[in-house]
N, C-alpha and C positions, 0 to 999 in steps of 0.2 A: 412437602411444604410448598406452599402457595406463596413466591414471590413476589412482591409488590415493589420493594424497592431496590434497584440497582444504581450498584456503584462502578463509575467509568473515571480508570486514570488516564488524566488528558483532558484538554477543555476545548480543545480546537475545533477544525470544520466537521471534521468525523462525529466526535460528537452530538455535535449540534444538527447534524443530521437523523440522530434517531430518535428529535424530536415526535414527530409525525408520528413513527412506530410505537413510541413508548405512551401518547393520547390514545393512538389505535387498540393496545394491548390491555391499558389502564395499570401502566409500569409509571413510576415515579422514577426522575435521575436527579441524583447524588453525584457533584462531577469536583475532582481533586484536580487542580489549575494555578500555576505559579501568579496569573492576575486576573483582575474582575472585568479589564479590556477582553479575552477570548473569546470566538464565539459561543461556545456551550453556556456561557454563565446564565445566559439569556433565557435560557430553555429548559436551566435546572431547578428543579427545587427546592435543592440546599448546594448549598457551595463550601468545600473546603481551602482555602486559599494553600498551597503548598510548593513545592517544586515536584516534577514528576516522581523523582527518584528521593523524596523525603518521606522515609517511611513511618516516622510520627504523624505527618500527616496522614497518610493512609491508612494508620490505627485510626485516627477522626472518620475516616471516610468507611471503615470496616462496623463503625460504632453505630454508623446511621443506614447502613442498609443490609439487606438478607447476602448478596453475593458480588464481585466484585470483577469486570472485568476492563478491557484496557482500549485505548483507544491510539495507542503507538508504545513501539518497545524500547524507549529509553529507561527503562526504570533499572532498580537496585533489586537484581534476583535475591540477592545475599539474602538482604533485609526483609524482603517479601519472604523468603522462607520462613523466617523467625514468627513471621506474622501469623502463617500459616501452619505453624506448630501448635499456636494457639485455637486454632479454630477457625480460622477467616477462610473463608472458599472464594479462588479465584476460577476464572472462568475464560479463556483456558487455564487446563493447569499449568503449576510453574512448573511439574516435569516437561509439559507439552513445549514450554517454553525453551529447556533450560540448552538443548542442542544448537535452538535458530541465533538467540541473540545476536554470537560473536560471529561474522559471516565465513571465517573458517572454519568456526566447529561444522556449522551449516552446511560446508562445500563437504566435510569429512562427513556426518552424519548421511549426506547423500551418499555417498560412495560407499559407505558402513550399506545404505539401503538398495544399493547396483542399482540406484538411478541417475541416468546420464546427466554429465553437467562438462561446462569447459573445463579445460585442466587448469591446476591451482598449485600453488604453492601457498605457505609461509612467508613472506617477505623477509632477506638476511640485507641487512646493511651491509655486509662482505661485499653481496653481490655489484654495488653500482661503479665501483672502477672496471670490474673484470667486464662489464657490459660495453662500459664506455670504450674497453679495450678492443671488442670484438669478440672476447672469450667463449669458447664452446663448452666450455664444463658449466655452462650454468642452465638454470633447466628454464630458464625461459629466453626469449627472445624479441628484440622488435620487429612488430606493435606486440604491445600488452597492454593489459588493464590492470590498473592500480586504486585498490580502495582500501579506506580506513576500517577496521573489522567490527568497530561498534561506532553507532550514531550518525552514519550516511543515510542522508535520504534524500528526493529530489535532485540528483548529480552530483551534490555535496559529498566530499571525499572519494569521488571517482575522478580518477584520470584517464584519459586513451595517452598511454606512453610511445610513442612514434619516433625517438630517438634522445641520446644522451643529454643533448639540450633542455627537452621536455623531462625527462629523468629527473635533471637536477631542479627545476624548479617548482616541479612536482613535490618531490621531497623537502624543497626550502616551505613550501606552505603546510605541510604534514609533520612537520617537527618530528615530537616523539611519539607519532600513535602509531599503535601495530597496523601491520599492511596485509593484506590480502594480495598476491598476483594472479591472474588469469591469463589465459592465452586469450588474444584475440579473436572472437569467430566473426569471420564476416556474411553475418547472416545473410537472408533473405527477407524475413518479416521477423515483428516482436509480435508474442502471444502474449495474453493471459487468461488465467481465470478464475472466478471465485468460485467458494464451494463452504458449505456450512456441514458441521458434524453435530448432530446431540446426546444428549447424556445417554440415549439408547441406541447407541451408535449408528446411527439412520444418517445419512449423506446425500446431499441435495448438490449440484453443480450447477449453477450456470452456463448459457450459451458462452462460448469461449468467441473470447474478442482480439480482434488485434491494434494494437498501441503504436505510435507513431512518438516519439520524442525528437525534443529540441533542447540540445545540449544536455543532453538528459535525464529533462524532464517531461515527463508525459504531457503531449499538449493534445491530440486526438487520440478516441476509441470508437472504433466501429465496431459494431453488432447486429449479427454474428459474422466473426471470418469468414472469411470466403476459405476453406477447407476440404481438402477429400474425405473421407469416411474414414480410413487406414490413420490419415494425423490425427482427427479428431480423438481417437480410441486411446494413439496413443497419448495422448494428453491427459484424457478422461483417467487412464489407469495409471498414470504418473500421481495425478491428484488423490486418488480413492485409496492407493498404498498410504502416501505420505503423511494422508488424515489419520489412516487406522491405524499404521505404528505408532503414531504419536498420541491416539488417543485422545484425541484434540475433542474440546464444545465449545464451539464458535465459527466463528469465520474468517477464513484464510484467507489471502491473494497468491495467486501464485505467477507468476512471471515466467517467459520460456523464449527462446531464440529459436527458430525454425530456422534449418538453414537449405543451401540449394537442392542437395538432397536426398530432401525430406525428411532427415533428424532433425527428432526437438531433445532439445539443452536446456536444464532445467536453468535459469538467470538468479533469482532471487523468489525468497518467500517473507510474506509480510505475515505474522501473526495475528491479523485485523483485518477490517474493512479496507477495501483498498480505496485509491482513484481509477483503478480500470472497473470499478465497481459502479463507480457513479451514475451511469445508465438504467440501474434496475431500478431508482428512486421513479421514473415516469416508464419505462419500458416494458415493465416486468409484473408480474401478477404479486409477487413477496421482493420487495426489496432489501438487499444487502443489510442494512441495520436491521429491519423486521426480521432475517432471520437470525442478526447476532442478539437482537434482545430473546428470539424467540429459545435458542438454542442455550442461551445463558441461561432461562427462565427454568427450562425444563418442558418447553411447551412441545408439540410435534412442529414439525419446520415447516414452511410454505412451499407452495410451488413456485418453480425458478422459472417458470415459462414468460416468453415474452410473448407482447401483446400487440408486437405492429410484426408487420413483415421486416422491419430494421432499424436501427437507431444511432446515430454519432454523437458523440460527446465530446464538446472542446471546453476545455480550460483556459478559462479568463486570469491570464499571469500579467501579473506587473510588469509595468516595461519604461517606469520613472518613480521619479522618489515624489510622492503627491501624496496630498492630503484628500483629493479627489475623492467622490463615492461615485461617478461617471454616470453621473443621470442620465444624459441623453443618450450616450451609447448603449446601457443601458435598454430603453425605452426601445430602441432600434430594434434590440435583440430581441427581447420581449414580442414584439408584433410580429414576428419571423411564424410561417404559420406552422401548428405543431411544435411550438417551442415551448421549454420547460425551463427557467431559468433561477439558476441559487443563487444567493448572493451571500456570500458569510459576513458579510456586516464587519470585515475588517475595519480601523483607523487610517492607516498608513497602507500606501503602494510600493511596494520596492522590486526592482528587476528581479523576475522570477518567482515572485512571491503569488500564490497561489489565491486571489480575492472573488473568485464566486467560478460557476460552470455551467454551460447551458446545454442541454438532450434536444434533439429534435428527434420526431419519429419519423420515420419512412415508410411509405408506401413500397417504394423500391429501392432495395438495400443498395442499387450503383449508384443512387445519387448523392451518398455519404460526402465523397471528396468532394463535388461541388460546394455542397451545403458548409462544409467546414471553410474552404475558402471563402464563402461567404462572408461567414459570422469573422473569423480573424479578418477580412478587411475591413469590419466593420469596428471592431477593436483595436486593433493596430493602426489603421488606417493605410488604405495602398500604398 
């Protein structure tokens, strides 16, 4: 079957990103979106108004296109099952799905798959006097990391727990959500990398990047790491298992902690396009959405190769509450030479909030950290 129209649940920058790809392929999108302010609305060509996880909507959005796939994992696996009894092909599947959503099953499925990851637990609310105590019978320890096990993303329900203090007020803003605990690794560098699977099980990776965060949110990527042969490999076969258990068509992120050394820890997996992806949109010969439209489509996947000798990528985050669209700053970035700049056409700025990203390419991949300095003084302002 010759696909023509796809449906993406999510309306945001991801999205709207695979505008480009989907002119390029002669894909129409169909995007299910709780409002008509998000960026995708712009760039679809039918719109479902819905909340992500309203599976009524998503019968509207199954009605109007050949196959269905996602562009972040908040949704209702329940409901999508029932949909998918009917007929509806999602893309990945909701099996591929159904291990990563809650980030414990995810840390167990890894373990299930003997690939490395920091130690974890269940979070027990028993545990926080006995901590506060000093108690050795409990299996974690300060520092740890504490996250909400569904619907964290960008720092959101991650904690660095660093003592009972931090504990409890930790917990005062996490209520009732189930927790996640990790041991603390104190890495060396953060990896990632994307990688697409297709319906003939054919696996394409990209150059693996390393990710720089600010409070937890990715704010640079540079491409490609600076890496030996030995990590690379292992990374590559970390990725290549984890596609083919699962069976995955689409495109992953995968996230990794490299520490002094030279174990990599697998951190987190995204189901989708990621942000350490955002470089292959100018850097790359097939970018990240070209290969999630291509690999949803049924089509063969593109090459992952890149086309400069290196590229950084910063993310333009809010840092006030503004109505602002930053023309001049902007403009700035813009004439930066070998600059590639997005802008998701947000409304509103809010600290942290994620309003456009700009790739510059590199002739020589050392000058990354200069160039990122740059573009953040020019955004931030010194």
């Amino acid at each position: 079957m010759v696909i023509k129209r796809v449906g993406v649940i999510g309306g945001g920058q991801l999205a709207w990103m695979m505008a480009g790809a989907a002119a390029k392929l002669g894909v129409e999108l169909v995007v299910q979106t709780p409002s008509r302010d998000d960026p995708a609305v712009s760039i679809a060509a039918e719109v479902v108004l819905g909340a992500i996880d309203d599976a009524t909507a998503t019968a509207q959005l199954a009605a109007q296109c050949n196959v269905i796939t996602f562009e972040n994992e908040f949704v209702n696996l329940e409901a999508l099952s029932q949909l998918a009894t009917q007929g509806v092909c999602f893309r990945p599947g909701l099996e591929s799905l159904k291990p990563l959503l809650d980030k414990y099953h995810q840390r167990c499925y890894l373990q299930k798959l003997g690939l490395p990851t920091p130690q974890f637990a269940a979070w027990d609310n028993t545990w926080q006097q006995a901590l506060e105590e000093g108690a050795q019978n409990v299996p974690v320890s300060f520092p740890f990391v504490l996250k909400t096990r569904r619907h964290g993303y960008d720092g959101q329900g991650t904690f660095i727990i660093k003592d009972a203090q931090a504990l409890n007020a930790a917990l005062g803003q996490l209520e009732d959500s189930q927790l996640l605990v990790e041991a603390f690794v104190p890495f060396e560098r953060e990896l990632a990398a994307i990688a697409a699977r297709s319906t003939t099980g054919e696996i394409v990776v990209y150059p693996i990047v390393e990710t720089q965060q600010e409070q937890q949110v990715c704010q640079r990527v540079f491409a490609p790491a600076k890496l030996s042969a030995a990590i690379a490999g292992d990374v590559e076969a970390i990725v290549q298992t984890l596609l083919d258990r699962l069976q995955v068509v689409g495109v992953f992120g995968i996230e990794f902690f490299l520490t002094a050394d030279g174990k990599v820890l697998v951190n987190e997996i995204a189901p989708r396009t990621h942000n350490s992806g955002h470089f292959t949109l100018d850097a790359c010969e097939t970018s990240q959405f070209e290969q999630q439209l291509r690999s949803v489509c049924g089509l063969p996947l593109g090459s992952p190769a890149m086309q400069s000798p290196g590229a950084v990528m910063v993310n333009l985050l809010g840092y006030e509450q503004s109505q602002s669209d930053y023309q001049a700053k902007r403009q700035q970035l813009a004439a930066m030479p070998k600059s590639h700049l997005h802008w998701y056409g947000k409304k509103e700025s809010r600290p942290g909030r994620k309003l456009g990203h700009i790739t510059v390419l590199l002739e020589d991949a050392q000058q990354g950290e200069v160039i990122a300095s740059t573009i953040e003084a020019i955004w931030y302002g010194s």
